[in-house]
Backbone atoms as SQL, in Angstrom:
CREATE TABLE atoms (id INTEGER PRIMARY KEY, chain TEXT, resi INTEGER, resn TEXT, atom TEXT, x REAL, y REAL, z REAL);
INSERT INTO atoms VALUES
  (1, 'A', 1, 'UNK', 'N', -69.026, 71.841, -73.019),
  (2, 'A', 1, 'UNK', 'CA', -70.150, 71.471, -72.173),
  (3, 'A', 1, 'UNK', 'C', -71.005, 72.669, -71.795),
  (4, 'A', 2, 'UNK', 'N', -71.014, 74.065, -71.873),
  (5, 'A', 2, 'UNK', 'CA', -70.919, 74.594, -71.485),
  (6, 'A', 2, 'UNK', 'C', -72.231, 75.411, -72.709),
  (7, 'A', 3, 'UNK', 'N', -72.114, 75.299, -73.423),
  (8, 'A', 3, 'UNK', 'CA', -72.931, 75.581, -74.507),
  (9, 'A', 3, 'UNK', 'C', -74.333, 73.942, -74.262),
  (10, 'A', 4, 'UNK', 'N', -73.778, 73.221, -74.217),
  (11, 'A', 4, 'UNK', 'CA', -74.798, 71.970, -73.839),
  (12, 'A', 4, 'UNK', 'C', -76.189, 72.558, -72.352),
  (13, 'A', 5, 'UNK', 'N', -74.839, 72.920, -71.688),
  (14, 'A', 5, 'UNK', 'CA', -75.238, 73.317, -70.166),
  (15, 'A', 5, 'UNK', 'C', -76.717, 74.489, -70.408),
  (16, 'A', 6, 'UNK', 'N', -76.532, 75.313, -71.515),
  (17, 'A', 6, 'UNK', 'CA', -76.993, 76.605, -71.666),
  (18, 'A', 6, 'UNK', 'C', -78.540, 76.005, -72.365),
  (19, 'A', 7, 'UNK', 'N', -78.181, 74.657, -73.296),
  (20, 'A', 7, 'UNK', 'CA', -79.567, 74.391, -74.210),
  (21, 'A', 7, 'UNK', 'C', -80.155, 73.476, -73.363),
  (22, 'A', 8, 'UNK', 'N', -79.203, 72.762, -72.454),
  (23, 'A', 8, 'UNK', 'CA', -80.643, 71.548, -71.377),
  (24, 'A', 8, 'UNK', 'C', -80.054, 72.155, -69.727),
  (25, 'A', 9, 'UNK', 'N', -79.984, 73.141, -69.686),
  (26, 'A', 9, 'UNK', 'CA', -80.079, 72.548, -68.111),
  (27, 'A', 9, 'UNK', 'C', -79.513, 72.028, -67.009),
  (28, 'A', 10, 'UNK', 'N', -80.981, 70.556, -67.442),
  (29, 'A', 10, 'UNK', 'CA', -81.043, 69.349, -66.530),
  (30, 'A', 10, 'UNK', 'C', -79.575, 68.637, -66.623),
  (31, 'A', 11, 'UNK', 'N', -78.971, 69.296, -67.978),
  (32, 'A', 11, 'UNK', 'CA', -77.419, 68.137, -68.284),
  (33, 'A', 11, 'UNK', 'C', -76.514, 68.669, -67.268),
  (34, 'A', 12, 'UNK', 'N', -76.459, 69.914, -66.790),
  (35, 'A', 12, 'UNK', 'CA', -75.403, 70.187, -65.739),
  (36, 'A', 12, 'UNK', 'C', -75.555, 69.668, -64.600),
  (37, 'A', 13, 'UNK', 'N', -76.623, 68.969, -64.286),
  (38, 'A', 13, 'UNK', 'CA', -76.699, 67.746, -62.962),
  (39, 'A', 13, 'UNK', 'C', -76.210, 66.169, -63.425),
  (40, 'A', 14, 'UNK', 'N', -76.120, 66.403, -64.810),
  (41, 'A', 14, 'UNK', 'CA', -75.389, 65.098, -65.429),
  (42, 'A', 14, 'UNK', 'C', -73.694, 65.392, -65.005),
  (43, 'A', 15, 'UNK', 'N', -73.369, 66.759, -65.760),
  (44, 'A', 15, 'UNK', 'CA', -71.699, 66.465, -65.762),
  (45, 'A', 15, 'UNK', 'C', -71.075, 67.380, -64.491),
  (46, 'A', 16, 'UNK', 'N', -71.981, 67.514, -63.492),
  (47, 'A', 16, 'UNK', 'CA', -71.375, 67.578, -61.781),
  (48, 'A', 16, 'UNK', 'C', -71.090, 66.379, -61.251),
  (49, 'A', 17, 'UNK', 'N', -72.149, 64.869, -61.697),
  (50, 'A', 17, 'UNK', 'CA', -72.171, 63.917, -61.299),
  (51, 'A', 17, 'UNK', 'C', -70.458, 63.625, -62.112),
  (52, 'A', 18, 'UNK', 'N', -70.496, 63.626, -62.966),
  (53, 'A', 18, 'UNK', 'CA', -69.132, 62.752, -63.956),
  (54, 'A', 18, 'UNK', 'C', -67.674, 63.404, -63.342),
  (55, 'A', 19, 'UNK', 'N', -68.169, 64.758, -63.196),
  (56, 'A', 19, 'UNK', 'CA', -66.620, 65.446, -63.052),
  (57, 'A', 19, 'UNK', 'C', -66.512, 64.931, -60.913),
  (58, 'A', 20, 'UNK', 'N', -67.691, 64.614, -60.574),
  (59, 'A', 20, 'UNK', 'CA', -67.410, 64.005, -59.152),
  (60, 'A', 20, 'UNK', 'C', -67.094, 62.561, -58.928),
  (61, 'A', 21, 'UNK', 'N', -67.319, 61.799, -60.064),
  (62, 'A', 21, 'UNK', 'CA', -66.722, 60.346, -60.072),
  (63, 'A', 21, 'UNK', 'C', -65.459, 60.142, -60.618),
  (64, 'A', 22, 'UNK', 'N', -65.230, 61.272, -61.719),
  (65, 'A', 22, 'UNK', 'CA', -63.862, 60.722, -62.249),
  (66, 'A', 22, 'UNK', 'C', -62.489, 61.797, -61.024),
  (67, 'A', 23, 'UNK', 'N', -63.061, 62.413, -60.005),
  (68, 'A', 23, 'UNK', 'CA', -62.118, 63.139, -59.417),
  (69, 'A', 23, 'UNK', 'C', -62.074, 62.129, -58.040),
  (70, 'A', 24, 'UNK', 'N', -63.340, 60.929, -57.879),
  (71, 'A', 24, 'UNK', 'CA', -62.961, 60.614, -56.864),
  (72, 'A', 24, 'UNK', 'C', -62.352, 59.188, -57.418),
  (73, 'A', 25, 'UNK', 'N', -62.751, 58.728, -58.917),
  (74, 'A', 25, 'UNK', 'CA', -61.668, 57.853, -59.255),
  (75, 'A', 25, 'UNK', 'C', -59.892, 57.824, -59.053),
  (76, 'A', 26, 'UNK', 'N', -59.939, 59.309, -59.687),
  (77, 'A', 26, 'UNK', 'CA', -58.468, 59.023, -59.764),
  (78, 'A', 26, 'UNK', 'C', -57.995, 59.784, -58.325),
  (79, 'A', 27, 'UNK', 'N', -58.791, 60.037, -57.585),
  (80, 'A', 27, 'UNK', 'CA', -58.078, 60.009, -55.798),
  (81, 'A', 27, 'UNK', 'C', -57.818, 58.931, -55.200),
  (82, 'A', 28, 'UNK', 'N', -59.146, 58.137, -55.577),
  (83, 'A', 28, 'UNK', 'CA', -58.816, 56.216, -55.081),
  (84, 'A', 28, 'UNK', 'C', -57.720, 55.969, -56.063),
  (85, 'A', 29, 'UNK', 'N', -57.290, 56.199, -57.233),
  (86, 'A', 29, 'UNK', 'CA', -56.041, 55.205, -57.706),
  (87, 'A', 29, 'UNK', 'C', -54.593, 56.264, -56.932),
  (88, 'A', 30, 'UNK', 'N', -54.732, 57.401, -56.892),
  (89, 'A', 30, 'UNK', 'CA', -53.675, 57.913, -56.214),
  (90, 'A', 30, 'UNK', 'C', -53.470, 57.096, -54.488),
  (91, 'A', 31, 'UNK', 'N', -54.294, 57.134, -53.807),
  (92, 'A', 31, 'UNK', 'CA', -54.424, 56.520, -52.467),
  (93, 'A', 31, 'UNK', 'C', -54.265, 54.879, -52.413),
  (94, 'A', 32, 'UNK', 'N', -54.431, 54.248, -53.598),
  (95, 'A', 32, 'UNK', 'CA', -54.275, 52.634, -53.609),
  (96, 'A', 32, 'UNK', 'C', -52.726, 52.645, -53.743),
  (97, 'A', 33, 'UNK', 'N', -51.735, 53.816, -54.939),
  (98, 'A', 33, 'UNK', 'CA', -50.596, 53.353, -54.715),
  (99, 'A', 33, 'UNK', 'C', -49.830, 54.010, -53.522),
  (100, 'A', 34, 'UNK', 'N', -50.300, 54.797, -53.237),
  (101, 'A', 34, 'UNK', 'CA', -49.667, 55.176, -51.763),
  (102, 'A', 34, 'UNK', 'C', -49.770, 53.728, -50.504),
  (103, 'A', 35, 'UNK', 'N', -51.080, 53.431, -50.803),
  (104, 'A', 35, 'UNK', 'CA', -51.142, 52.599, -49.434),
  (105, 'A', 35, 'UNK', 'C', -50.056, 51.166, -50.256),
  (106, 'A', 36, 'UNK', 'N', -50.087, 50.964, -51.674),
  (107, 'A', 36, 'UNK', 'CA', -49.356, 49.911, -51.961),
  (108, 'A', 36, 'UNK', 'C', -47.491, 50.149, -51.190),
  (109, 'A', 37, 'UNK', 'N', -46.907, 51.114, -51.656),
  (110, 'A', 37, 'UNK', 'CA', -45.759, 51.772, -51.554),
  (111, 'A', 37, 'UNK', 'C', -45.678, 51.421, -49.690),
  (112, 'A', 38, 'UNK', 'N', -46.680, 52.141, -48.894),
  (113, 'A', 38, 'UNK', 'CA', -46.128, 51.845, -47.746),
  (114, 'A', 38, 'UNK', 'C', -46.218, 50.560, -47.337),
  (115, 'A', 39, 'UNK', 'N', -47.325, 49.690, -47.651),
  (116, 'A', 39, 'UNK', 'CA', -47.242, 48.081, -47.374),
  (117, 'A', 39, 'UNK', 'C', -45.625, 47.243, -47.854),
  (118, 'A', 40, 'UNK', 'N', -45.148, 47.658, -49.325),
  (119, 'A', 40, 'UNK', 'CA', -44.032, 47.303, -49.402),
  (120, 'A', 40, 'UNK', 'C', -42.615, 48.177, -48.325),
  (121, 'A', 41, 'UNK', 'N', -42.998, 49.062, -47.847),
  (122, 'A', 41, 'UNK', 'CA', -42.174, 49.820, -47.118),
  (123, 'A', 41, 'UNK', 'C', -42.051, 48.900, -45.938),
  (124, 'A', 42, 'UNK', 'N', -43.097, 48.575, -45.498),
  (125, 'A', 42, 'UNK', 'CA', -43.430, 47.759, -43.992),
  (126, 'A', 42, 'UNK', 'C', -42.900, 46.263, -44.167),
  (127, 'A', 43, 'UNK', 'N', -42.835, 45.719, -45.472),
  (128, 'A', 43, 'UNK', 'CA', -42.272, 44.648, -45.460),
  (129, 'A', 43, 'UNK', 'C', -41.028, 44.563, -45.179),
  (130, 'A', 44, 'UNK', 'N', -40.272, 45.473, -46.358),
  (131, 'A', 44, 'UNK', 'CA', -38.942, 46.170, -46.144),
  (132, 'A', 44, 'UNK', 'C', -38.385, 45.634, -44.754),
  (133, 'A', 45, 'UNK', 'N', -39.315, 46.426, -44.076),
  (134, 'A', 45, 'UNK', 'CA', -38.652, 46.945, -42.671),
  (135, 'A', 45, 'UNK', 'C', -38.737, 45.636, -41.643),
  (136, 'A', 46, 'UNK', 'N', -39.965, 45.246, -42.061),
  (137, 'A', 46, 'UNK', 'CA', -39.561, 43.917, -41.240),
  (138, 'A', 46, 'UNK', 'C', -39.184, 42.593, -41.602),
  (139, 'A', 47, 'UNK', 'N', -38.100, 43.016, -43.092),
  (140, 'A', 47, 'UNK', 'CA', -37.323, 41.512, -43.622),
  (141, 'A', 47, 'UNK', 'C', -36.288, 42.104, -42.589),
  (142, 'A', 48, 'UNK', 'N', -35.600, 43.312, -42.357),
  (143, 'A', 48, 'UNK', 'CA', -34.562, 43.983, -42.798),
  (144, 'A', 48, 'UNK', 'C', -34.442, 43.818, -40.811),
  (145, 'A', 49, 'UNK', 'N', -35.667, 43.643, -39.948),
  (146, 'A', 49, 'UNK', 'CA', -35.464, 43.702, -38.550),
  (147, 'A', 49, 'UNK', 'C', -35.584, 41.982, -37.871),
  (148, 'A', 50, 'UNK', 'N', -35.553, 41.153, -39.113),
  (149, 'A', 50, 'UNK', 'CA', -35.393, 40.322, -38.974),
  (150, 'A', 50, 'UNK', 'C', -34.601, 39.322, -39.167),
  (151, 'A', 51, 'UNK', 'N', -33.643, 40.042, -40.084),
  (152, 'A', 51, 'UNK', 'CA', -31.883, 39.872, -40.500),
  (153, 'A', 51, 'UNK', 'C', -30.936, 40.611, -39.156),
  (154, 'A', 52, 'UNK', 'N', -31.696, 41.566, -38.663),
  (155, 'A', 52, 'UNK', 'CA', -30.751, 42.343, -37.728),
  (156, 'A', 52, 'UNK', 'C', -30.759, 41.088, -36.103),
  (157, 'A', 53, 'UNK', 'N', -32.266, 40.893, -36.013),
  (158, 'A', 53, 'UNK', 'CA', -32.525, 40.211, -35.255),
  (159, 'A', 53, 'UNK', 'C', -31.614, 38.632, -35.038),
  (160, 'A', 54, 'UNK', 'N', -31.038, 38.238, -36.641),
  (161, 'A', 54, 'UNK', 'CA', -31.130, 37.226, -36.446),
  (162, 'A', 54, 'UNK', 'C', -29.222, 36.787, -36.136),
  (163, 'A', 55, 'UNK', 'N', -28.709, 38.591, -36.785),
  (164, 'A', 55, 'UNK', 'CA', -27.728, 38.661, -36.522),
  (165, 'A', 55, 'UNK', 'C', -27.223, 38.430, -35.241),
  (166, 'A', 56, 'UNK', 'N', -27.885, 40.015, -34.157),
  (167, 'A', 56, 'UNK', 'CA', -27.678, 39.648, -33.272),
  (168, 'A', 56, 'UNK', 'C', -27.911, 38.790, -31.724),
  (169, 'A', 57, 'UNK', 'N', -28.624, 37.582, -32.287),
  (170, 'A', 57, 'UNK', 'CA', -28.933, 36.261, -31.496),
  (171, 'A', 57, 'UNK', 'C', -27.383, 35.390, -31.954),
  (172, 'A', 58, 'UNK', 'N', -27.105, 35.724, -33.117),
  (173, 'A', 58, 'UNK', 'CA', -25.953, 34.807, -33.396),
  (174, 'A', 58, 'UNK', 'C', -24.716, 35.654, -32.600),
  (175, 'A', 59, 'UNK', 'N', -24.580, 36.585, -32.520),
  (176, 'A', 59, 'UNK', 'CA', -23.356, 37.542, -31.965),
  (177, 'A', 59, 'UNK', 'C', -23.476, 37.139, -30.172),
  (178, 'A', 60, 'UNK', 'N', -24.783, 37.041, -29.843),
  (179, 'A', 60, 'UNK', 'CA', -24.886, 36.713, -28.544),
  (180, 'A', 60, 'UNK', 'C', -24.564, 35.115, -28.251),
  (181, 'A', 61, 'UNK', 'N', -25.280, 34.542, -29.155),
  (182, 'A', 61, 'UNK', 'CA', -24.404, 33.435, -28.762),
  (183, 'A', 61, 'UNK', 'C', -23.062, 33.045, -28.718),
  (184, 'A', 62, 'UNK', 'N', -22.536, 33.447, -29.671),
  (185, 'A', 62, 'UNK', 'CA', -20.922, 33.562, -29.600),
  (186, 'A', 62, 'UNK', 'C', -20.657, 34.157, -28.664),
  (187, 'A', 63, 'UNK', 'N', -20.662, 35.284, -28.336),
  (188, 'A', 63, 'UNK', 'CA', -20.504, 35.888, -26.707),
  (189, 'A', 63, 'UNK', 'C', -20.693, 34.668, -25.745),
  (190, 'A', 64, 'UNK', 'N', -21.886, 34.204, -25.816),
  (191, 'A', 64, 'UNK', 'CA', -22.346, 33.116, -24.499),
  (192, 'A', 64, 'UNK', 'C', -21.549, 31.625, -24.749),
  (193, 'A', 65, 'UNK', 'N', -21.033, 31.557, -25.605),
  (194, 'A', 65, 'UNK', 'CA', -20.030, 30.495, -25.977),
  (195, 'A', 65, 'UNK', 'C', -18.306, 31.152, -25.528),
  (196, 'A', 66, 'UNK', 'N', -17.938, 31.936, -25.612),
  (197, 'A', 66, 'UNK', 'CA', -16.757, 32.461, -25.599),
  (198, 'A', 66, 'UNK', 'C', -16.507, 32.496, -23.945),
  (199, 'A', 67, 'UNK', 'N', -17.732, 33.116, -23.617),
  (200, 'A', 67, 'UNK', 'CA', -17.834, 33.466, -21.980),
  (201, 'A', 67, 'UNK', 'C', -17.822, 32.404, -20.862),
  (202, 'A', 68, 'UNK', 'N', -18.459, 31.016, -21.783),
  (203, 'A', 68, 'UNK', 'CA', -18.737, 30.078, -21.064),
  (204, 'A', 68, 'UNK', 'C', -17.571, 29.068, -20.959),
  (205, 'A', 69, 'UNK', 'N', -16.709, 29.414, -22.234),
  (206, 'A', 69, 'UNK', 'CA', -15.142, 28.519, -22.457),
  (207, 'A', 69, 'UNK', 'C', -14.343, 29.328, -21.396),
  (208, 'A', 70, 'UNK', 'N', -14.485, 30.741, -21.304),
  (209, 'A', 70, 'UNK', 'CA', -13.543, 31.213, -19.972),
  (210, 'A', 70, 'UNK', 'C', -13.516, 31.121, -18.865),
  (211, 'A', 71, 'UNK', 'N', -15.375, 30.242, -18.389),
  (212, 'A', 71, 'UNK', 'CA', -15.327, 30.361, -16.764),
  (213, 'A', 71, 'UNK', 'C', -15.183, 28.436, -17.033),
  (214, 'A', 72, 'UNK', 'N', -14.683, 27.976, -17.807),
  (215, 'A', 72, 'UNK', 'CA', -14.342, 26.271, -17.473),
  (216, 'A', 72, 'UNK', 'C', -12.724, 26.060, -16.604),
  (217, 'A', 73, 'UNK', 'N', -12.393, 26.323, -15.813),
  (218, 'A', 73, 'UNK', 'CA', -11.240, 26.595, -15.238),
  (219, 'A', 73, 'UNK', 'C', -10.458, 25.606, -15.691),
  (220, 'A', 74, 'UNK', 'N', -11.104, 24.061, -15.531),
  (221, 'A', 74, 'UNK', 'CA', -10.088, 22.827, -15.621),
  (222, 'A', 74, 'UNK', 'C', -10.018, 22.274, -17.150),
  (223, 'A', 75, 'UNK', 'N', -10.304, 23.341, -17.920),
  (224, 'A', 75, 'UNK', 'CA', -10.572, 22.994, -19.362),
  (225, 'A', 75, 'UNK', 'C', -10.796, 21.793, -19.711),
  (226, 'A', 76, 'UNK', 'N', -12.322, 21.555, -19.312),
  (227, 'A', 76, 'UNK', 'CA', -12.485, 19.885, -19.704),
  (228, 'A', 76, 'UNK', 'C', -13.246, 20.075, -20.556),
  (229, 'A', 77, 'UNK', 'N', -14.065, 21.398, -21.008),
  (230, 'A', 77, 'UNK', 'CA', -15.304, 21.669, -22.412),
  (231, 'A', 77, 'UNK', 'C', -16.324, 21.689, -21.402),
  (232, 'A', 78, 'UNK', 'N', -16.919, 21.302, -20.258),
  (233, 'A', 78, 'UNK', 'CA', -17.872, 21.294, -19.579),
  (234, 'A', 78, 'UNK', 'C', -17.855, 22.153, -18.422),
  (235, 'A', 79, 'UNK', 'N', -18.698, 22.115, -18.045),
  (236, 'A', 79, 'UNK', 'CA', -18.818, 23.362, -16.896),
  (237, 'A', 79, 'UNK', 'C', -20.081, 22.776, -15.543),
  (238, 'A', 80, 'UNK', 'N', -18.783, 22.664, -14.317),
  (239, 'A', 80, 'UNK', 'CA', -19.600, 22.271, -13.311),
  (240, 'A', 80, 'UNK', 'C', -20.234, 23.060, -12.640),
  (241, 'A', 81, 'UNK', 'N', -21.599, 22.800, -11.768),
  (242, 'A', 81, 'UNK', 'CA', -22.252, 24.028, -11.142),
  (243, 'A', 81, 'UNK', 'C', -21.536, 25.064, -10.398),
  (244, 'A', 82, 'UNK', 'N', -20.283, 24.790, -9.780),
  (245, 'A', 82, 'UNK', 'CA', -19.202, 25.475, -9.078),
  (246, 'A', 82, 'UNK', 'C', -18.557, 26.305, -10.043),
  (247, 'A', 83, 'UNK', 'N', -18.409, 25.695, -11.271),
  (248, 'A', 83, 'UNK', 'CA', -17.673, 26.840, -12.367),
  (249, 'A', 83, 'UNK', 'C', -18.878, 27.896, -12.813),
  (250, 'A', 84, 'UNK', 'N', -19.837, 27.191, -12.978),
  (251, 'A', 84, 'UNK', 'CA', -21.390, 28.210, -13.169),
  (252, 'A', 84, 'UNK', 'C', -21.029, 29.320, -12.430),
  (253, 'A', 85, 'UNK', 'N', -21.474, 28.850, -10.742),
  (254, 'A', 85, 'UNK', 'CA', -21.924, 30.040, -9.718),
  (255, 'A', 85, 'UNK', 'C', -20.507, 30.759, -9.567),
  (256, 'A', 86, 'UNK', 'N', -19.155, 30.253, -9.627),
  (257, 'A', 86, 'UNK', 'CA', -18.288, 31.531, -9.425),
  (258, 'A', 86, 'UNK', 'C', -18.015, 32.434, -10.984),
  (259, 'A', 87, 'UNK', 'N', -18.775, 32.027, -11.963),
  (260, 'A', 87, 'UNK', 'CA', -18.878, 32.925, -13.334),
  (261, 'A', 87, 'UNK', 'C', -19.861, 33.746, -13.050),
  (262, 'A', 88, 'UNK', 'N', -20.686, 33.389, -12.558),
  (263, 'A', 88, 'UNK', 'CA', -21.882, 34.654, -12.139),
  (264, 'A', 88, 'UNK', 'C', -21.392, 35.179, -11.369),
  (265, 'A', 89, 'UNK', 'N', -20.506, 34.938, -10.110),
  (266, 'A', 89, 'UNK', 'CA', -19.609, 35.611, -8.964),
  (267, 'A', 89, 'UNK', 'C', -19.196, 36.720, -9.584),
  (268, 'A', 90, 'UNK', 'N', -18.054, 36.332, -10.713),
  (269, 'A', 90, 'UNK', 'CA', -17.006, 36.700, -10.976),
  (270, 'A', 90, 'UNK', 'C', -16.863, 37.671, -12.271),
  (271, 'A', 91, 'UNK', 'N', -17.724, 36.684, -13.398),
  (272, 'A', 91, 'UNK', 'CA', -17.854, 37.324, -14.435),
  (273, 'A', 91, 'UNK', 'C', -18.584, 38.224, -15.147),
  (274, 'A', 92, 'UNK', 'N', -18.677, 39.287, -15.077),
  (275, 'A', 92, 'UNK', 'CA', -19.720, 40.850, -15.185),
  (276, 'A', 92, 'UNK', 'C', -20.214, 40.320, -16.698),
  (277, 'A', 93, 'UNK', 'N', -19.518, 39.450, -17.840),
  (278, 'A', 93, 'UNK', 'CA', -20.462, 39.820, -19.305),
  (279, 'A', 93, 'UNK', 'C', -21.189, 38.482, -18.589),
  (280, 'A', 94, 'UNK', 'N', -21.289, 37.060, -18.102),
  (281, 'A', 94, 'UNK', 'CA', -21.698, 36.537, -18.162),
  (282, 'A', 94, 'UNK', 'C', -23.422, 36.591, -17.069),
  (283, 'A', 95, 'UNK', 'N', -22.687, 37.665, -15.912),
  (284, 'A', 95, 'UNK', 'CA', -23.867, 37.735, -15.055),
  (285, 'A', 95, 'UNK', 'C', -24.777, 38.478, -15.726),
  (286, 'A', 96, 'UNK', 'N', -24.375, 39.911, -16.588),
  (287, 'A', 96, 'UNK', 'CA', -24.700, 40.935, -17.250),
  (288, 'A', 96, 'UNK', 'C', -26.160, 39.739, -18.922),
  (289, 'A', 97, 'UNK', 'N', -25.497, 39.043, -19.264),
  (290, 'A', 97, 'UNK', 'CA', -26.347, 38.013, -19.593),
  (291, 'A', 97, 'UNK', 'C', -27.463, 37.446, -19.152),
  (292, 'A', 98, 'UNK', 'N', -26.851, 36.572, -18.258),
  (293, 'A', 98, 'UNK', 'CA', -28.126, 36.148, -17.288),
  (294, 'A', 98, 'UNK', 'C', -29.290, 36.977, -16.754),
  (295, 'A', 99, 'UNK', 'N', -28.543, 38.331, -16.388),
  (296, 'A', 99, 'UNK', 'CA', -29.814, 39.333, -16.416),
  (297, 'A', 99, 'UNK', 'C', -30.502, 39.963, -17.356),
  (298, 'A', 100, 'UNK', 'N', -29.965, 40.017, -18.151),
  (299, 'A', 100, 'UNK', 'CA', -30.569, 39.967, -19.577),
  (300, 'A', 100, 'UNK', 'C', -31.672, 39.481, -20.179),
  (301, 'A', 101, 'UNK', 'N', -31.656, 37.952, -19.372),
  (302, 'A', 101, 'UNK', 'CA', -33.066, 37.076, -19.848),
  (303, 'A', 101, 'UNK', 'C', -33.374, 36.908, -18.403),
  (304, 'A', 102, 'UNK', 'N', -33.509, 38.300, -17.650),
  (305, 'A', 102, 'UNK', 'CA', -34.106, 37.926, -15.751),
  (306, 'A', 102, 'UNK', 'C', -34.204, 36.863, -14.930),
  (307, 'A', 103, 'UNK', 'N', -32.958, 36.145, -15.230),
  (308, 'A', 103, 'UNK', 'CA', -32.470, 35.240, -14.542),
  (309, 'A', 103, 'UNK', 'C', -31.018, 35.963, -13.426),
  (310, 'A', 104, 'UNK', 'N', -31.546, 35.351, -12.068),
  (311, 'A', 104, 'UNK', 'CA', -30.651, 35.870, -11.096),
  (312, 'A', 104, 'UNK', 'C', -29.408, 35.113, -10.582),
  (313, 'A', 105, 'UNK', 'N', -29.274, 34.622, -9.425),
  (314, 'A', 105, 'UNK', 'CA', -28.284, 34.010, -8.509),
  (315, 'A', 105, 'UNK', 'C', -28.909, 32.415, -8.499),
  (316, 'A', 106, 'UNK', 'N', -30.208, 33.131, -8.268),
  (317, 'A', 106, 'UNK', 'CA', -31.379, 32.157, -7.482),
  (318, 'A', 106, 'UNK', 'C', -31.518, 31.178, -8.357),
  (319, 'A', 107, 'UNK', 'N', -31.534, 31.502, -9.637),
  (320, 'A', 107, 'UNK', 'CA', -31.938, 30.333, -10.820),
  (321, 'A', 107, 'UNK', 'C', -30.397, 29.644, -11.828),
  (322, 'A', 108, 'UNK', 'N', -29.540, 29.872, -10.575),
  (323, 'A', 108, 'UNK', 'CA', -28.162, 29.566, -11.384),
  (324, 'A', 108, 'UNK', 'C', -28.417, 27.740, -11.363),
  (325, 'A', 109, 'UNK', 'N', -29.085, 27.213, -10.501),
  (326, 'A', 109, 'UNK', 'CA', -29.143, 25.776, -10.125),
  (327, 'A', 109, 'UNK', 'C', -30.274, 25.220, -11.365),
  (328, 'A', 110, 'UNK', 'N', -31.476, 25.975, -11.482),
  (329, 'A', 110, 'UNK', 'CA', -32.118, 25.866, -12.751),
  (330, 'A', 110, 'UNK', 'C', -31.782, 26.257, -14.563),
  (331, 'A', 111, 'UNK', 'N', -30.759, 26.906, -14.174),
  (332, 'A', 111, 'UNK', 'CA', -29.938, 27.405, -15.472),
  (333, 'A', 111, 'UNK', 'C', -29.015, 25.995, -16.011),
  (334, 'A', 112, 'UNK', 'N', -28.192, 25.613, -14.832),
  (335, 'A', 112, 'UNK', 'CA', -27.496, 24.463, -15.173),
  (336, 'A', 112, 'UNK', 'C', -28.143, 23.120, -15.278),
  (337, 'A', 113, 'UNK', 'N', -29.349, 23.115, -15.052),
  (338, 'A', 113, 'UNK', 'CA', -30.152, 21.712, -15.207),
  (339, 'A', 113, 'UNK', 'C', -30.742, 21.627, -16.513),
  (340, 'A', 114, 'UNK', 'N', -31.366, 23.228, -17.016),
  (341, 'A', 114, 'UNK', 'CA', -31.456, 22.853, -18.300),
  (342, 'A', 114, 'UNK', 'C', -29.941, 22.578, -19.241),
  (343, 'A', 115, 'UNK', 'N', -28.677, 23.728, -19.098),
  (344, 'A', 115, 'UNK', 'CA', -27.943, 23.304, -20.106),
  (345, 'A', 115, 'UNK', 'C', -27.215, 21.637, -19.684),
  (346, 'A', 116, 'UNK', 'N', -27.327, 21.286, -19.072),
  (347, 'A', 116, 'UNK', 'CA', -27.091, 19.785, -18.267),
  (348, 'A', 116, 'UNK', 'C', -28.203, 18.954, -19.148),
  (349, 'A', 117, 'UNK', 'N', -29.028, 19.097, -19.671),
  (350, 'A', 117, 'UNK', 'CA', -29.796, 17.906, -19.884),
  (351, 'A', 117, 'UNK', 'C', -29.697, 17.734, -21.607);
């Protein structure tokens, strides 16, 4: 090019233009697979926090099932508001729960009306 450059010139405003499109071509294809790579990264991450998630809702419930068979005193499978409020009394994983989803003392009577219905 360079010998071209020497007989016109005007052509070295041609191949500044070419060598500036094909350097910003292949920066856009370098930057498309980067941004591809992290979009699949981000998926990744949130199949992978949504398996963890889904784990531990199931681990908690088993907890909240296990916890709730220990405060039934008269082992009938059910649980009266009296077995409720002395499990919140009494029982640190089950109160430790309830506060968990900012439920207090106060809403032990609204706690048992929903699992009651």
């Amino acid at each position: 090019t360079v010998p071209l450059i020497e007989h016109y010139p005007a052509s070295g405003l041609f191949f500044f233009f070419v060598l500036i499109s094909m350097s910003m071509a292949v920066m856009n294809l370098i930057l498309a697979v980067i941004v591809e790579k992290a979009s699949e990264a981000k998926e990744t991450s949130l199949q992978e926090q949504a398996v963890r998630k889904q784990q531990e809702f199931k681990r908690m419930c088993d907890v909240l099932f296990k916890t709730c068979r220990d405060m039934d005193e008269d082992r009938s499978g059910c649980l009266s508001f009296d077995e409720l409020w002395k499990g919140f009394k009494n029982n640190s994983e089950f109160s430790s729960i309830l506060q968990a989803m900012d439920m207090g003392e106060r809403d032990l009577e609204d706690v048992f009306n929903i699992l009651d219905a």
